[in-house]
C-alpha positions in Angstrom: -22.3 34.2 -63.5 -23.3 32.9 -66.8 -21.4 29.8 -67.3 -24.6 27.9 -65.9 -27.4 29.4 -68.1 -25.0 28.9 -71.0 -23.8 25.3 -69.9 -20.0 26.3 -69.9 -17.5 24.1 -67.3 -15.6 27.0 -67.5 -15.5 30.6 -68.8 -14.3 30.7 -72.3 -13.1 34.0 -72.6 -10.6 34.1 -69.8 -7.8 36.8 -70.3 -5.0 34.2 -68.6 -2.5 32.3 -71.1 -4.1 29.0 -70.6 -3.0 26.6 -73.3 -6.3 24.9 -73.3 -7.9 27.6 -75.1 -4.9 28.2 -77.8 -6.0 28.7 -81.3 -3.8 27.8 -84.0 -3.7 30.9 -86.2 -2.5 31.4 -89.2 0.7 33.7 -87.4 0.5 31.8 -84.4 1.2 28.3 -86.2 4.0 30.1 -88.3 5.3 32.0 -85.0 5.1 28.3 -83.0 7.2 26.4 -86.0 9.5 28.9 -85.7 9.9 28.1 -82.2 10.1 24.3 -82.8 12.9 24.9 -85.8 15.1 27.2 -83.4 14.6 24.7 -80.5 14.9 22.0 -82.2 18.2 22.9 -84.6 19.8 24.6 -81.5 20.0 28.0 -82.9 21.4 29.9 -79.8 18.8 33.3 -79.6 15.4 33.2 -80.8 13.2 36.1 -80.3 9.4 36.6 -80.8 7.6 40.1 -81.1 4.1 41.1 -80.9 2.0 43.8 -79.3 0.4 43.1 -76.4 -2.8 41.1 -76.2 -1.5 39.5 -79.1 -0.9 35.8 -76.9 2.4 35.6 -77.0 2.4 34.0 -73.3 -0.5 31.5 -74.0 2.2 30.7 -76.9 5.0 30.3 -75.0 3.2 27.9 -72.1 1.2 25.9 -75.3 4.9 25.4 -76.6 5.9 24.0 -73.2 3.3 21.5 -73.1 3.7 20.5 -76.6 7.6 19.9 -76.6 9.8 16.4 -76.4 10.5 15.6 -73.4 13.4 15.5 -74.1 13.4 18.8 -73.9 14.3 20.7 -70.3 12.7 23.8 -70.3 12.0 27.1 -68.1 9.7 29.8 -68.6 10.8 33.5 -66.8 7.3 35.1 -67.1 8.4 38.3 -64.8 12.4 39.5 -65.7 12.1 42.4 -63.6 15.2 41.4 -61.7 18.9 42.0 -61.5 21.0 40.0 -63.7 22.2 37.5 -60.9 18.4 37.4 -59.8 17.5 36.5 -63.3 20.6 33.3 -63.1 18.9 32.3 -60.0 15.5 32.0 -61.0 16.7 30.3 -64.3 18.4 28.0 -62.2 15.7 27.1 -59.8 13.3 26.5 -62.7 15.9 24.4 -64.3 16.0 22.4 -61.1 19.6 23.0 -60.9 21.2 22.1 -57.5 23.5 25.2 -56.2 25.5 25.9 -53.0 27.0 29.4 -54.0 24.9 32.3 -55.1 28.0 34.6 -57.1 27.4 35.1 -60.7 30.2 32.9 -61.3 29.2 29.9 -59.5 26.1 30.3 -60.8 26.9 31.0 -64.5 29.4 27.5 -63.5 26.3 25.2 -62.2 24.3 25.9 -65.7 26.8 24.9 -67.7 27.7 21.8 -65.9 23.9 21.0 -65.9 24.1 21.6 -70.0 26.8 19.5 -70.4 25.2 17.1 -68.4 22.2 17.1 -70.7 23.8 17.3 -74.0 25.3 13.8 -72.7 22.0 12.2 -72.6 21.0 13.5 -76.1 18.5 16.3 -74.1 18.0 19.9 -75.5 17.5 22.7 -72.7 15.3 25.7 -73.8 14.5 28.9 -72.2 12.1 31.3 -72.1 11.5 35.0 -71.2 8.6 36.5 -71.2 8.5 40.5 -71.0 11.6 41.1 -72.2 11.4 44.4 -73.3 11.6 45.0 -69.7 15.2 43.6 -69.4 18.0 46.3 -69.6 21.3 46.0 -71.1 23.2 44.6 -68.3 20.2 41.6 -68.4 20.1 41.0 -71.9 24.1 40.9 -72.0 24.0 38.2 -69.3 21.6 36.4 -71.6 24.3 36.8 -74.3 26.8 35.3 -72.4 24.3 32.4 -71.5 24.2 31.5 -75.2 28.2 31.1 -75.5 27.7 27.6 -73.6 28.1 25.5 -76.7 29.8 23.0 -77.9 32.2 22.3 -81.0 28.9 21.6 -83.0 25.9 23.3 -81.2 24.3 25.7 -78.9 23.7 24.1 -75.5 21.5 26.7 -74.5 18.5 27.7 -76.9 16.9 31.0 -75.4 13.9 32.2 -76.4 12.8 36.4 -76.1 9.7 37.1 -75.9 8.3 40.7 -75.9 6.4 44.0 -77.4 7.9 45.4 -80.1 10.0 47.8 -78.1 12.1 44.8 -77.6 12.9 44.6 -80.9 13.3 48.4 -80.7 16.2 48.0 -77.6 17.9 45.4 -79.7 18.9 48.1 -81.8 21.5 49.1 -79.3 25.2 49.3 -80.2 25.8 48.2 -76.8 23.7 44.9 -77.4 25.2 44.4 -81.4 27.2 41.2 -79.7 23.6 39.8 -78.8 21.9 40.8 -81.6 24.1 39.2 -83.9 23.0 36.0 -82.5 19.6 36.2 -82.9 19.0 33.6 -85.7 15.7 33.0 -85.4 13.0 36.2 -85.5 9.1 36.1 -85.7 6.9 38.7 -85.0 3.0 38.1 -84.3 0.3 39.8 -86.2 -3.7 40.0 -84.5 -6.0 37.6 -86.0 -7.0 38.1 -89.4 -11.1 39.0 -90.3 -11.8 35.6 -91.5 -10.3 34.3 -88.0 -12.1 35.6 -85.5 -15.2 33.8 -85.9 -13.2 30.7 -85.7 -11.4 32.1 -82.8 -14.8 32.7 -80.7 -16.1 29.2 -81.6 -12.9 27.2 -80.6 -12.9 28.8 -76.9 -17.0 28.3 -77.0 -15.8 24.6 -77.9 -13.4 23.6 -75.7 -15.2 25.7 -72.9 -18.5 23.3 -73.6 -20.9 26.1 -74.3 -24.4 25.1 -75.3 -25.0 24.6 -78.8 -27.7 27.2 -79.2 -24.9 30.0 -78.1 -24.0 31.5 -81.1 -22.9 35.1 -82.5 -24.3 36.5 -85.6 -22.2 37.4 -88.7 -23.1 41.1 -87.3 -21.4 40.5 -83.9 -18.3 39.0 -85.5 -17.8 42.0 -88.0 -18.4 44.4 -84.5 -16.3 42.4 -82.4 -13.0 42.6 -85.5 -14.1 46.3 -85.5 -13.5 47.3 -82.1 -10.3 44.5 -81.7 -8.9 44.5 -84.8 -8.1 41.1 -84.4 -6.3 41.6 -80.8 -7.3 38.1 -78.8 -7.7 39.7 -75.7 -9.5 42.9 -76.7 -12.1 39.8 -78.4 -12.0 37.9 -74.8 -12.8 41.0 -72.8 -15.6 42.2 -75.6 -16.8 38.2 -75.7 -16.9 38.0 -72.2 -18.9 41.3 -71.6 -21.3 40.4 -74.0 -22.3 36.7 -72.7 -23.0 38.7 -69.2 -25.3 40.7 -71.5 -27.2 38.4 -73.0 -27.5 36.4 -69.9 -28.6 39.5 -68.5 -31.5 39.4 -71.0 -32.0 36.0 -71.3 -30.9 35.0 -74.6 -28.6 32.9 -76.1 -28.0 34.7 -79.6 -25.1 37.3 -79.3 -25.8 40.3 -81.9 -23.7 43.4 -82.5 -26.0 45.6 -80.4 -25.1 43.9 -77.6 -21.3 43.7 -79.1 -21.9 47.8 -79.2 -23.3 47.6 -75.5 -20.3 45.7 -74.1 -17.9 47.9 -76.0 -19.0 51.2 -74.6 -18.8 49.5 -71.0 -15.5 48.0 -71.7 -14.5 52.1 -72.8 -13.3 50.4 -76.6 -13.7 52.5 -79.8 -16.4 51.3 -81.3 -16.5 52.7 -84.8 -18.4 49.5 -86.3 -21.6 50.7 -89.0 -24.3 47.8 -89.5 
């Protein structure tokens, strides 16, 4: 509604993990080299925490864009399946060609595919996203995954992603045999104060607002208040307030109407001018 008034191509403050509109954080660089030194040295298990809202998904697809192509990747954004469900749609985003659908054969055509790869010099990464969802008998098929190596490396790198419950269902004796292969952990803090300014004017940016859109120093402060540095509590705030000030016809964004869009949002808004 006011992408026109405000000479936006698209909305900026989308909620969806798109990669255009990833900003390089201070955590989120540290959390995405992390990524790239697991991947990258074959480490086997990599997992990655945060709480939610925090972009760990627009991480994980700016991480498949960005990596070698040598690289065979597949990203598992909803794990809510059995464990041979899970296989199967690991497979299938692998491309992986299959004619049986046991657990065996399955567990069989991945590792001939990784063999296949480690030939040719390739890496193969995955990831999965929501995995505090997974229960044991899921997260010990992913431990069994990661035993495909060779002599000198992982063939498999596997990357969990989740809230910090999964690091909290880690903690299982039953999943000690997993857990001991985690090698690589990161877990990803909101933005920090001095960020979110720089936050709000990359997505402006890259969206192609008009110049004359701003937010005062006000807004910013209001808009840390009420998100304490949570990117998508700041898109949903950001968003309401453009619809404001469209609304009223102006193009400076102040902490009234960053007060305004957090009452109709239903955020604690505790922020004193």
């Amino acid at each position: 509604m006011y992408n026109d008034f405000y000479k936006l191509k698209e909305s900026p403050f989308n909620i969806t993990s798109d990669p255009d509109f990833f900003f390089s954080s201070s955590r989120h660089e540290e959390a995405f080299e992390h990524l790239l030194y697991g991947i990258g040295s074959r480490k086997g298990i990599i997992v990655i925490t945060g709480e939610i809202g925090t972009g760990k998904t627009t991480l994980c697809r700016t991480l498949l864009n960005r990596l070698d192509k040598t690289v065979k990747t597949a990203l598992i954004l909803n794990p809510n399946f059995s464990d041979l469900q899970l296989l199967q749609m690991i497979i299938n985003d692998l491309d992986i060609r299959y004619t049986k659908k046991t657990k065996l054969d399955l567990v069989g055509a991945i590792s001939l595919f990784l063999i296949e790869e480690s030939a040719k010099g390739h890496n193969v990464a995955v990831i999965i996203d929501e995995c505090q969802n997974l229960n044991v008998r899921q997260l010990e098929q992913i431990r069994l995954l990661s035993n495909l190596e060779t002599e000198k490396e992982k063939l498999l790198q596997i990357i969990l992603v989740g809230q910090p419950e999964l690091g909290e269902k880690l903690k299982n004796p039953a999943l000690r045999q997993l857990t001991q292969r985690v090698t690589v952990r990161y877990h990803i803090l909101p933005l920090q104060k001095d960020e979110v300014e720089d936050y709000i004017k990359h997505r402006l940016k890259v969206a192609g607002a008009d110049p004359k859109l701003h937010f005062t120093a006000e807004a910013i402060d209001a808009i840390f208040a009420v998100s304490q540095g949570t990117p998508r509590v700041i898109n949903i705030l950001c968003d309401r307030a453009l619809l404001a000030g469209f609304s009223k016809g102006t193009f400076t964004i102040d902490h009234s109407l960053i007060q305004e869009s957090a009452k109709e949002t239903q955020f604690s808004y505790e922020y004193n001018s």
